[in-house]
KOLKOLDO-303671 format. One record per residue: residue number from 1; residue in one letter; x, y, z of N, C-alpha, C in turn. Coordinates in steps of 0.1 Angstrom, whole numbers, plus 2048, in hexadecimal, padded with zeros to 3 digits. Example, Ala and Ser with C-alpha at 12.3 -4.5 7.8 and 13.67 -1.06 7.14 Angstrom:
2
[1, a, [884, 7C7, 84E], [87B, 7D3, 84E], [884, 7DF, 84E]]
[2, s, [880, 7EA, 847], [889, 7F5, 847], [881, 800, 84F]]
# end
This chain:
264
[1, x, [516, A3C, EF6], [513, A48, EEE], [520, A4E, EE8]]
[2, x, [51E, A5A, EE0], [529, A61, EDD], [530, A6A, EE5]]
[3, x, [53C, A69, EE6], [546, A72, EEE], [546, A7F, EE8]]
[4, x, [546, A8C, EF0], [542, A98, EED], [551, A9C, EE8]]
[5, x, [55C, A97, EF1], [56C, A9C, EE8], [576, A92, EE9]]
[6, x, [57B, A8F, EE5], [585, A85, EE7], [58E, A85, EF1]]
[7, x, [595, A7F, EF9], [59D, A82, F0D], [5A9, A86, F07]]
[8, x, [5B0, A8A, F11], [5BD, A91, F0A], [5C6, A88, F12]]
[9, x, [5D2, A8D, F0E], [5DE, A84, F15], [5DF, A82, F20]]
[10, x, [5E1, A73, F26], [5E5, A72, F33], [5D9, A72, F37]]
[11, x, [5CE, A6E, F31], [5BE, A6F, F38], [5B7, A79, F3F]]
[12, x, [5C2, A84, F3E], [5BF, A90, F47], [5AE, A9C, F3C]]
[13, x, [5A8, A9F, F44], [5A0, AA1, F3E], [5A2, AB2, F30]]
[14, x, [59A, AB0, F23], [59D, ABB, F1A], [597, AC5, F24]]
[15, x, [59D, AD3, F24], [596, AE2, F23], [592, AE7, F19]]
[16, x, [587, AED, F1A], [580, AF6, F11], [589, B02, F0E]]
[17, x, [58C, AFF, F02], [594, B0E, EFA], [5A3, B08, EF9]]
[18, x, [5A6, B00, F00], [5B5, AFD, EFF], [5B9, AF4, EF1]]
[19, x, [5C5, AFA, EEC], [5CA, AF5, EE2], [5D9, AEA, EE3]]
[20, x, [5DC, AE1, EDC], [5E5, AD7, EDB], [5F1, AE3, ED9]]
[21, x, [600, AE8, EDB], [609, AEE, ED8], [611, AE6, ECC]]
[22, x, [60F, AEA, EC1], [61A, AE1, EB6], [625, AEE, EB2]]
[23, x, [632, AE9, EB1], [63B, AEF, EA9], [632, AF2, E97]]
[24, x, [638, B00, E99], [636, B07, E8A], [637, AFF, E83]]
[25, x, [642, AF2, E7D], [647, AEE, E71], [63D, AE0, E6F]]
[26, x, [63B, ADF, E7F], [62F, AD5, E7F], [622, AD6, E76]]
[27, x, [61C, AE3, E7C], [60F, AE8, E7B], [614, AE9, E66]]
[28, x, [619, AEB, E60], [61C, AEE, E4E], [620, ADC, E4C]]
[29, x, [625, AD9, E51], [621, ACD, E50], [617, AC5, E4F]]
[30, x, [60C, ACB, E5A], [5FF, AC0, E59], [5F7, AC9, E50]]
[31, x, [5FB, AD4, E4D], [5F3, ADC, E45], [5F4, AD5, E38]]
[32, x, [5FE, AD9, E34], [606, AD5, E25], [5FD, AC4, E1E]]
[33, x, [5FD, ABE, E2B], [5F3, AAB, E2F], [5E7, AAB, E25]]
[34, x, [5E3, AB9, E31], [5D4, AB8, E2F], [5D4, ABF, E20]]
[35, x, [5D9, ACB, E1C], [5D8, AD0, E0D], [5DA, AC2, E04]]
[36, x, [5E6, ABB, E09], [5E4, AB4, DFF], [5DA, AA7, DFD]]
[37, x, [5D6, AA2, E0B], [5CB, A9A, E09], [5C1, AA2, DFF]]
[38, x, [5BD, AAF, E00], [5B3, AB5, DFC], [5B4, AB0, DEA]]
[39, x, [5BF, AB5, DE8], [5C1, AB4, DD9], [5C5, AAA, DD2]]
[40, x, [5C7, A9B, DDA], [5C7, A90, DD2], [5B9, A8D, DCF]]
[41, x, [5B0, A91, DDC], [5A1, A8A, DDB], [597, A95, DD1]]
[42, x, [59E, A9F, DCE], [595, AA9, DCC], [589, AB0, DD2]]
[43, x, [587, AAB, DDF], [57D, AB0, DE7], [57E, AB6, DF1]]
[44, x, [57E, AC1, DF0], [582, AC9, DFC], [573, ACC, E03]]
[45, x, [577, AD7, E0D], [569, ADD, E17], [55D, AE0, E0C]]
[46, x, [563, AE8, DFD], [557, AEC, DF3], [556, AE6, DE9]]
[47, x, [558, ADB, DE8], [55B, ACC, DE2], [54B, ACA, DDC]]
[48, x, [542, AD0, DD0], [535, ACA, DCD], [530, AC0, DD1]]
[49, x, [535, AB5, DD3], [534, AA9, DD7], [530, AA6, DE5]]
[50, x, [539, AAE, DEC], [539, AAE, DFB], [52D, AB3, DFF]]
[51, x, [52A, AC1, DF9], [51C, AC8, DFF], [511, AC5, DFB]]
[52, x, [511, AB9, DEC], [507, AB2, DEA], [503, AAB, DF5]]
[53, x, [50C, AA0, DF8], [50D, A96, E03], [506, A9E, E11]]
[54, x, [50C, AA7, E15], [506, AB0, E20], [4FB, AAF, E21]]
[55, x, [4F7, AB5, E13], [4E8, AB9, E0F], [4DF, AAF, E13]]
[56, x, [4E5, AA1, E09], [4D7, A9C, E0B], [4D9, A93, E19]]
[57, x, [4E6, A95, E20], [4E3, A91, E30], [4D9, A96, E39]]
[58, x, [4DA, AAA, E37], [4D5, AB0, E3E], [4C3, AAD, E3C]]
[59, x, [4BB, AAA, E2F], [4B6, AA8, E2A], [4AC, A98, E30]]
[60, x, [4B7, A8F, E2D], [4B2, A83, E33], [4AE, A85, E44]]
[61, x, [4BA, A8C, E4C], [4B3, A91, E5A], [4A7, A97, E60]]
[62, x, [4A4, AA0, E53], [49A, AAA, E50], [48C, A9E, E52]]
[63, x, [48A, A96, E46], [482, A8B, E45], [482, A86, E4E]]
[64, x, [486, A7C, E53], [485, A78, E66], [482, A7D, E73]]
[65, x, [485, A8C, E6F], [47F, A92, E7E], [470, A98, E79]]
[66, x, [46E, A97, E68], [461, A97, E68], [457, A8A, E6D]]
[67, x, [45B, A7F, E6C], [454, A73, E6D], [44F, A75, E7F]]
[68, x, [440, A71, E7E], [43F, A74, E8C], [43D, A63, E92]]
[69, x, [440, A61, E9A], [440, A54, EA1], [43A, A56, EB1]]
[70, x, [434, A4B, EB8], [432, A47, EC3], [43A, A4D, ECB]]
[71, x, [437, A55, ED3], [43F, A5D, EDE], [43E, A6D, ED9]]
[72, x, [43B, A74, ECD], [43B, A7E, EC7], [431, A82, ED0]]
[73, x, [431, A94, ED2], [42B, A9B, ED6], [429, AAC, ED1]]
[74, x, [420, AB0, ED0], [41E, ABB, ECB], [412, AC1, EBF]]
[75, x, [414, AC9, EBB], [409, AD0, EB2], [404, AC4, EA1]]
[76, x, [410, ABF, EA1], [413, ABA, E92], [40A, AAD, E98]]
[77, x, [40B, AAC, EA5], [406, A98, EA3], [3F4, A9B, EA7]]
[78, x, [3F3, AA8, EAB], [3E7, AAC, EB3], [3E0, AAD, EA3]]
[79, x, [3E7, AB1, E95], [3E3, AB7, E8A], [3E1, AA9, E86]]
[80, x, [3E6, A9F, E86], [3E8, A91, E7F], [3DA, A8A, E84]]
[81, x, [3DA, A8B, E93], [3CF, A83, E9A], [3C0, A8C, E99]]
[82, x, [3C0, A95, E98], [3B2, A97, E91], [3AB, A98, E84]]
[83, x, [3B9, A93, E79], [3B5, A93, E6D], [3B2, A81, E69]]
[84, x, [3B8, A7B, E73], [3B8, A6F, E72], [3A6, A69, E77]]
[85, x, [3A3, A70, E81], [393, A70, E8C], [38C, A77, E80]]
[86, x, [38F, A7E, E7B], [383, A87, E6F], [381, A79, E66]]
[87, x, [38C, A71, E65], [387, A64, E57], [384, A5A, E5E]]
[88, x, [381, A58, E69], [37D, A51, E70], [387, A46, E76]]
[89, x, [396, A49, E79], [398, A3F, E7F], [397, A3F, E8F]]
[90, x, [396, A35, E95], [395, A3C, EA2], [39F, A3D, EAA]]
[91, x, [3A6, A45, EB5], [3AE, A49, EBB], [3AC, A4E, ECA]]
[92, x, [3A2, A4F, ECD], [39F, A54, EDB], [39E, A64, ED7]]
[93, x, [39F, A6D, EE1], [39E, A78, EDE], [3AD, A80, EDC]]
[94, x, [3AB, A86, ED1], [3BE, A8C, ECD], [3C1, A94, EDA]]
[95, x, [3CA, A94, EDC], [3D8, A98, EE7], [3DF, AA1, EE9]]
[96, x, [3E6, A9B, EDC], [3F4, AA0, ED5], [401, A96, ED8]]
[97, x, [3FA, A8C, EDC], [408, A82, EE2], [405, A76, EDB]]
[98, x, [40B, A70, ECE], [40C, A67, EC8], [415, A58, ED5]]
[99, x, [405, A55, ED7], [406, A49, EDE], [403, A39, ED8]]
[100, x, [3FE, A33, EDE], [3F7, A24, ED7], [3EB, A25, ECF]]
[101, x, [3E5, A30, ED5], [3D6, A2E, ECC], [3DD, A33, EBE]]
[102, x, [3E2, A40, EC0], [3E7, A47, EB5], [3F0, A3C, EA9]]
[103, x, [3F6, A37, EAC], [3FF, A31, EA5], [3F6, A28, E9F]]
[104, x, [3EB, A1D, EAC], [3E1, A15, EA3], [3D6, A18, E9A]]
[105, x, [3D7, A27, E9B], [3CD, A2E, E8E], [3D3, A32, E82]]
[106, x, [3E0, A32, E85], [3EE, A33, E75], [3EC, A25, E74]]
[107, x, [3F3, A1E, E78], [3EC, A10, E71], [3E2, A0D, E69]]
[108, x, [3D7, A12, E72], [3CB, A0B, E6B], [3CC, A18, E5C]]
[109, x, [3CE, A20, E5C], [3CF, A2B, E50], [3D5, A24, E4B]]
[110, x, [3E3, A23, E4A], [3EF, A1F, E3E], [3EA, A10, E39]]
[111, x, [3E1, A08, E40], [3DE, 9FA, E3C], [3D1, 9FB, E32]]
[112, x, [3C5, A0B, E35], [3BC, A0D, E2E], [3C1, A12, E20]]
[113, x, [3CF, A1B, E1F], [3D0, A21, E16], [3DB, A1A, E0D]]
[114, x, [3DC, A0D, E12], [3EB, A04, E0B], [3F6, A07, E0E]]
[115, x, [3F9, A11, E17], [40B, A1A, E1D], [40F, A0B, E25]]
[116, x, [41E, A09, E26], [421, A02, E29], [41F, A07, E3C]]
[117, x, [41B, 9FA, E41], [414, 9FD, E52], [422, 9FC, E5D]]
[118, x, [425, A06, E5F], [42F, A07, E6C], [429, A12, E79]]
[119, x, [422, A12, E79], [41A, A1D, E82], [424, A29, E80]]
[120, x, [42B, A31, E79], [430, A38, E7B], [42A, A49, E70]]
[121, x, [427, A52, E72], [422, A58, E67], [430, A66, E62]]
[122, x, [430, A63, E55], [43C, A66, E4C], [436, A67, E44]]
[123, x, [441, A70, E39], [439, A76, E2F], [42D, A6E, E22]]
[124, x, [433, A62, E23], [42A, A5D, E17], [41D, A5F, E1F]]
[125, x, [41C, A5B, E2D], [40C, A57, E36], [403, A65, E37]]
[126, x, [40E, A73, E36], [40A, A81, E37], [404, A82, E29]]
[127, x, [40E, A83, E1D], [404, A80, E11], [3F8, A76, E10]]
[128, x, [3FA, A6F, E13], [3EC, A68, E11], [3E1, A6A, E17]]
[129, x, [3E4, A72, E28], [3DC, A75, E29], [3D2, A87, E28]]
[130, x, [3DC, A8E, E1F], [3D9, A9C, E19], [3C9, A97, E0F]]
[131, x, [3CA, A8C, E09], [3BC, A87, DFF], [3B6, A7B, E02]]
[132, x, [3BA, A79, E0E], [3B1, A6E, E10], [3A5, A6B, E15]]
[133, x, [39B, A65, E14], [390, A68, E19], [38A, A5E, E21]]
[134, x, [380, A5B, E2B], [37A, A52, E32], [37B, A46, E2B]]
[135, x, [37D, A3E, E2E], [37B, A30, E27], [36E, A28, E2A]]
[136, x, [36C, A24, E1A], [35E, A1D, E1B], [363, A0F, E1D]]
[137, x, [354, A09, E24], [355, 9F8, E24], [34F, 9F3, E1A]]
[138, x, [34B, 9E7, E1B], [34A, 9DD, E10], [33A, 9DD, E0F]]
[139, x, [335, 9DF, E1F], [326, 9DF, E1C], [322, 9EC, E19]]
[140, x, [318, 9F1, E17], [30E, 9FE, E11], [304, A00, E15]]
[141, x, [303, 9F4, E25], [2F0, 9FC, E29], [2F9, 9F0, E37]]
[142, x, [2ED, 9F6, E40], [2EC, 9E8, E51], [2FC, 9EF, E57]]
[143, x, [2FD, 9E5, E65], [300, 9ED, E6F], [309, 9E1, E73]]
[144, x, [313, 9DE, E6D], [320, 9D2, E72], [331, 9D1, E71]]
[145, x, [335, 9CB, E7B], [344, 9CD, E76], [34D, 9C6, E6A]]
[146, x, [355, 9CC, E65], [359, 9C4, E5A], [36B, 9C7, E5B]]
[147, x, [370, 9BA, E5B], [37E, 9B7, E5B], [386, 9B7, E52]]
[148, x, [38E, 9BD, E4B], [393, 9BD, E42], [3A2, 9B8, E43]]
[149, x, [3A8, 9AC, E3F], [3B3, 9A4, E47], [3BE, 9AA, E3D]]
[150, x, [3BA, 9AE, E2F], [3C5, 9B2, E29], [3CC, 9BD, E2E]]
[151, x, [3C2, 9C9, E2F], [3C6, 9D9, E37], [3C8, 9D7, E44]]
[152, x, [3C2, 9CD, E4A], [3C5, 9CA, E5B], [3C1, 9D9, E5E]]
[153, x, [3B0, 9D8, E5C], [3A8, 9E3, E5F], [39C, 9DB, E65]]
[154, x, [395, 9E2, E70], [387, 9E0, E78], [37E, 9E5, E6F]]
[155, x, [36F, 9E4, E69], [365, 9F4, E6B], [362, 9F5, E6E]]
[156, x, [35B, 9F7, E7A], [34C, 9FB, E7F], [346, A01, E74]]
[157, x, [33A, 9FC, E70], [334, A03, E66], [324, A03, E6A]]
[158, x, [31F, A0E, E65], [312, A16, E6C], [30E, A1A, E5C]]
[159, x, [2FF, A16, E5C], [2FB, A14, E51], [302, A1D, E45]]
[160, x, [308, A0F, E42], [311, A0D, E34], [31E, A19, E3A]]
[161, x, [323, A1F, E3F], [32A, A22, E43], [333, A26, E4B]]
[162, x, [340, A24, E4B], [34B, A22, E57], [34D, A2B, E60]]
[163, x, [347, A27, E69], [344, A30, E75], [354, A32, E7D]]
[164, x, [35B, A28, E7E], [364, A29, E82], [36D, A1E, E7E]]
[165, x, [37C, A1E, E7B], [385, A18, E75], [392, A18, E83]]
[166, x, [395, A06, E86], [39F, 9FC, E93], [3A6, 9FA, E87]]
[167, x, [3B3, 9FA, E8B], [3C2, 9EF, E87], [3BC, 9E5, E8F]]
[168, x, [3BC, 9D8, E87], [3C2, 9C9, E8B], [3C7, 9C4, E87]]
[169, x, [3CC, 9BC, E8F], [3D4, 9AE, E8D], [3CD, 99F, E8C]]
[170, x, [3CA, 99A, E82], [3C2, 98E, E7D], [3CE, 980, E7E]]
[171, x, [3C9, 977, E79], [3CF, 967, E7A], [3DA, 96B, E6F]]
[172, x, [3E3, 963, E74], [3F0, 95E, E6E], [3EC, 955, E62]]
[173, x, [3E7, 94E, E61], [3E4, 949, E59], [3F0, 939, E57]]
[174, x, [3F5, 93A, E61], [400, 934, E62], [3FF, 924, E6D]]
[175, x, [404, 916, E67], [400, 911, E72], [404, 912, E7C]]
[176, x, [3F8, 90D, E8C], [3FE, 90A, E97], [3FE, 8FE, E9F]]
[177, x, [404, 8FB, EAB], [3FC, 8F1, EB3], [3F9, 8F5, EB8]]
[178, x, [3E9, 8F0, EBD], [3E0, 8F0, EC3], [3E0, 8E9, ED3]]
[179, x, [3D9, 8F1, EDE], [3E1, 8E9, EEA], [3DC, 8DF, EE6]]
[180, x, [3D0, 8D9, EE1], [3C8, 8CD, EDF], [3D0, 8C4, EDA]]
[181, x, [3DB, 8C7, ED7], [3E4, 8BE, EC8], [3E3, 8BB, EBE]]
[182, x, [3DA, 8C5, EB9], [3D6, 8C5, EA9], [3DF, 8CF, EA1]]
[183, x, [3E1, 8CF, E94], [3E7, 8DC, E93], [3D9, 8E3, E88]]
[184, x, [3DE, 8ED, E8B], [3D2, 8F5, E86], [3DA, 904, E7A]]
[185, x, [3CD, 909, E72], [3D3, 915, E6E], [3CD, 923, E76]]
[186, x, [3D8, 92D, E73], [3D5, 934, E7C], [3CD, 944, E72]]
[187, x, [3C1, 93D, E74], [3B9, 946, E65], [3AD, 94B, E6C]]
[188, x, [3AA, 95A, E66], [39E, 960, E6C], [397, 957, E64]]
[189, x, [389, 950, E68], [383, 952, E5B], [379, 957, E52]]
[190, x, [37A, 959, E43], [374, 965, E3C], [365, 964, E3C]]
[191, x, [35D, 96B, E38], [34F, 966, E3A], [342, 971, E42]]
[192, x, [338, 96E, E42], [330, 977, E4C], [32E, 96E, E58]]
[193, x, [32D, 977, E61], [32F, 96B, E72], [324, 973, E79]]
[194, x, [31F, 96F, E83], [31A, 975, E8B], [31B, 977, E9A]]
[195, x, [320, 983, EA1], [322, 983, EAF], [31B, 97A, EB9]]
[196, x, [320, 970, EC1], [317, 965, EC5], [319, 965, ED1]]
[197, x, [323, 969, EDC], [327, 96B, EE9], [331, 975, EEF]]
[198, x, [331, 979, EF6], [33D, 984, EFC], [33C, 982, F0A]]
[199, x, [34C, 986, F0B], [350, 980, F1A], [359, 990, F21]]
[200, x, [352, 992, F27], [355, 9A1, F2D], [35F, 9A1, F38]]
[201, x, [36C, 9A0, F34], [378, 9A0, F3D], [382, 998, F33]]
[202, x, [38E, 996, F3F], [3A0, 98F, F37], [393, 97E, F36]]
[203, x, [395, 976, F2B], [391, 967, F28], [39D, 960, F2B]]
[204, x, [39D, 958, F30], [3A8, 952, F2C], [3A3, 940, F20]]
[205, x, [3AC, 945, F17], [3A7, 938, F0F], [3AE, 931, F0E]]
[206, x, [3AF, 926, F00], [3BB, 919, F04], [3C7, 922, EFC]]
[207, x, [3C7, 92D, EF5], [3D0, 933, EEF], [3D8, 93C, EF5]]
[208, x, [3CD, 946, EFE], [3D5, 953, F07], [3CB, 95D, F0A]]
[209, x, [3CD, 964, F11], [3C2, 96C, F18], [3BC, 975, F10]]
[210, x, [3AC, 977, F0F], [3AC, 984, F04], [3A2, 98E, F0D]]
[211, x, [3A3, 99C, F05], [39A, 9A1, F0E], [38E, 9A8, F07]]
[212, x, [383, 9A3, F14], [373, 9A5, F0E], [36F, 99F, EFD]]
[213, x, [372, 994, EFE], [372, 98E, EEC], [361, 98E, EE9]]
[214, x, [362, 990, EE0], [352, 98F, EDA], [355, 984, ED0]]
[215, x, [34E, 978, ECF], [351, 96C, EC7], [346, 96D, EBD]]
[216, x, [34F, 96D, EB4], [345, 969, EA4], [344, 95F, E9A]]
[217, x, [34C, 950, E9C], [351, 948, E9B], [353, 939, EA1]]
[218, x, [349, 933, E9F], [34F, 926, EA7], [359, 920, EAB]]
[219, x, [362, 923, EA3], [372, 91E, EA7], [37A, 929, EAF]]
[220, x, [370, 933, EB7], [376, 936, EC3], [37D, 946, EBD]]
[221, x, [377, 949, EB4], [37C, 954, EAD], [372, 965, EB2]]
[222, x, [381, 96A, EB4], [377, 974, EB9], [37C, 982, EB7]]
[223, x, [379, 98F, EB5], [380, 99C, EB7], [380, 99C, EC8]]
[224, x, [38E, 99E, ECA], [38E, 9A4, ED9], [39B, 9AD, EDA]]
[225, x, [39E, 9B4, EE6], [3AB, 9BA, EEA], [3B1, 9B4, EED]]
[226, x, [3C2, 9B8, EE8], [3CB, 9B4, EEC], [3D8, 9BD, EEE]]
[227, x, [3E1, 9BD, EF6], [3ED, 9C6, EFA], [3F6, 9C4, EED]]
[228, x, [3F6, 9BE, EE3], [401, 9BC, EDB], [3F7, 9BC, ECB]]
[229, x, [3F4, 9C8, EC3], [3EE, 9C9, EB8], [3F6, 9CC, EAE]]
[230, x, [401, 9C3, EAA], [40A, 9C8, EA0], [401, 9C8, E91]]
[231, x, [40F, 9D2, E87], [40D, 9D2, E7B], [40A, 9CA, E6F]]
[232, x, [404, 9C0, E76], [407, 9B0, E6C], [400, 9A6, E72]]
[233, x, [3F8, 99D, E6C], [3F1, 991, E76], [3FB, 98C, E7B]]
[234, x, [3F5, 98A, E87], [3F8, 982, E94], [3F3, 97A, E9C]]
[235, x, [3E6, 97A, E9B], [3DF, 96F, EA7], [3DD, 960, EA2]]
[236, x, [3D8, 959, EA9], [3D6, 94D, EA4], [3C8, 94D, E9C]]
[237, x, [3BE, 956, E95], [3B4, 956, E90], [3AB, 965, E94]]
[238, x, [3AB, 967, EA3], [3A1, 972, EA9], [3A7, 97E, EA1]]
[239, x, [39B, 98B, EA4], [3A1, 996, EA0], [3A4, 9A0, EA8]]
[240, x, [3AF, 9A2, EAC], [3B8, 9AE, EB2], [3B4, 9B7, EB1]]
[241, x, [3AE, 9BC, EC1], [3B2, 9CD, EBE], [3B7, 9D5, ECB]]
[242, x, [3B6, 9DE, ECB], [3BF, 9E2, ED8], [3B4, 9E3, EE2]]
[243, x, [3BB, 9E2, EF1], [3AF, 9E4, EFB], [3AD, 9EE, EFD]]
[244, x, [3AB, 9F6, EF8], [3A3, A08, EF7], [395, A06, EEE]]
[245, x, [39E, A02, EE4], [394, 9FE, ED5], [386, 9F2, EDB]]
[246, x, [38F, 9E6, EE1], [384, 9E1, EE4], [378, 9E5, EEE]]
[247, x, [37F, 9EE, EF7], [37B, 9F2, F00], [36A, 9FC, EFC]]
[248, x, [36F, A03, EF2], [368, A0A, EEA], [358, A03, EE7]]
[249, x, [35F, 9FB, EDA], [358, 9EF, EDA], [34B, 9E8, EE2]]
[250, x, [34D, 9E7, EEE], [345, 9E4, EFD], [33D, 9F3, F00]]
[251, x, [342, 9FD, F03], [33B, A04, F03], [335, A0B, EFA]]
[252, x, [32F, A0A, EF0], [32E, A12, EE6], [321, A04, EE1]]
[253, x, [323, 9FA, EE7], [31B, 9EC, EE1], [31F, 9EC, ED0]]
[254, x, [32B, 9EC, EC8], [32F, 9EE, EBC], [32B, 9E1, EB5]]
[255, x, [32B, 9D3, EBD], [32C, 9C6, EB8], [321, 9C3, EC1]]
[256, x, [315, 9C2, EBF], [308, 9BA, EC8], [311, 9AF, EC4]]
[257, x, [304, 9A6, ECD], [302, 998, ECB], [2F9, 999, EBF]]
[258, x, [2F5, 98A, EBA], [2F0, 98C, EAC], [2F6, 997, E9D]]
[259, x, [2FE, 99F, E9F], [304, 9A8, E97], [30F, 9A2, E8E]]
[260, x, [30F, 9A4, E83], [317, 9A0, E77], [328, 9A7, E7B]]
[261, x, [32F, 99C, E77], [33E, 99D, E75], [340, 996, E64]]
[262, x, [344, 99C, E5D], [34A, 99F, E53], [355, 99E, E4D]]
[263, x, [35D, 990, E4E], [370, 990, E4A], [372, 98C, E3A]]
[264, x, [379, 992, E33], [37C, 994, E29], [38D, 997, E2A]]
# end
């Protein structure tokens, strides 16, 4: 970290208030230095330039301790998380302590609203969300979830509308190997599916453990929870969401069996 003063001579420690003793002819000396550095550069202490610079330092600081991030606490995140639950994303019940749910419902916002997705909410994510309004789905009547891989948004949707809005994290789309030895792509796939099994606990599959997955997909594709729901696909195909969200999910019966899933 930063040193609070610099050590004085002989390593012996500075005193508070104590000054260095220079001869007079010294001290017009370093004076005379400094006037003249001032005046070759033209910038002194009231130097326009300098207090611009200041300005828009103090300014830039200003901006960053507005940005609220994961760990934030207080009135401003308590203000953020129930305007976020009013549009339906979901978050648990507000706090005031911008945690994981919190951050995974800026996500799923900034991915509904096109903001670029860092869980973090700053000013563009505060303007956008001053006019922004619930977000509709794709369908307009019936009771199913629908994936949206571009926004890397969940819906729950409740006839024709979004009952509640998950961040996920969908397929890479990228190839992999397969323990089987095949290589495969790593792609949700688009389409209407239908919920066909769920497994209520950690699975462990040939890929990695998921939790409580509800399968909609023959090729082993499924929304489930997971500890790691970044900003960007990531899975090998399933859809990511956090284990609160999915948790949710299970109790709430959000995804029957027989119930439409919806990837686009």
């Amino acid at each position: 970290g930063e040193r609070g003063s610099e050590a004085s001579p002989a390593g012996s420690p500075a005193r508070a208030g104590a000054q260095p003793v220079r001869a007079a002819g010294e001290q017009d000396d370093r004076a005379a230095r400094r006037d003249g550095a001032e005046d070759r550069s033209g910038r002194g202490k009231n130097d326009p330039g300098r207090r611009g610079a200041r300005r828009a330092n103090h300014d830039r600081r200003t901006r960053e301790e507005r940005i609220l991030r994961p760990g934030a606490r207080g009135d401003r995140v308590l203000a953020l998380q129930r305007a976020l639950r009013d549009l339906g994303y979901w978050l648990g019940r507000p706090d005031g302590t911008y945690g994981l749910l919190t951050e995974q419902a800026v996500l799923a916002f900034q991915g509904v609203e096109g903001i670029g997705r860092d869980g973090a909410a700053g000013p563009e994510t505060f303007g956008a969300l001053r006019s922004a309004k619930r977000p509709s789905p794709r369908s307009t009547r019936g009771d199913l979830i629908e994936i949206d891989e571009d926004r890397g948004a969940l819906f729950v949707v409740r006839d024709g509308t979004a009952r509640w809005v998950f961040h996920t994290s969908t397929g890479t789309d990228e190839p992999y190997s397969h323990p089987s030895g095949e290589t495969l792509a790593a792609d949700t796939p688009n389409g209407r599916w239908t919920v066909s099994w769920a497994f209520d606990g950690w699975r462990e599959s040939d890929l990695g453990e998921m939790w409580r997955p509800r399968y909609f997909h023959a090729d082993g594709i499924a929304i489930h929870g997971f500890e790691s729901v970044p900003a960007y696909p990531a899975s090998h195909g399933c859809a990511r969401v956090s284990i609160a969200a999915m948790n949710l999910i299970w109790e709430r019966d959000l995804a029957p069996l027989g119930s439409t899933v919806w990837v686009y």
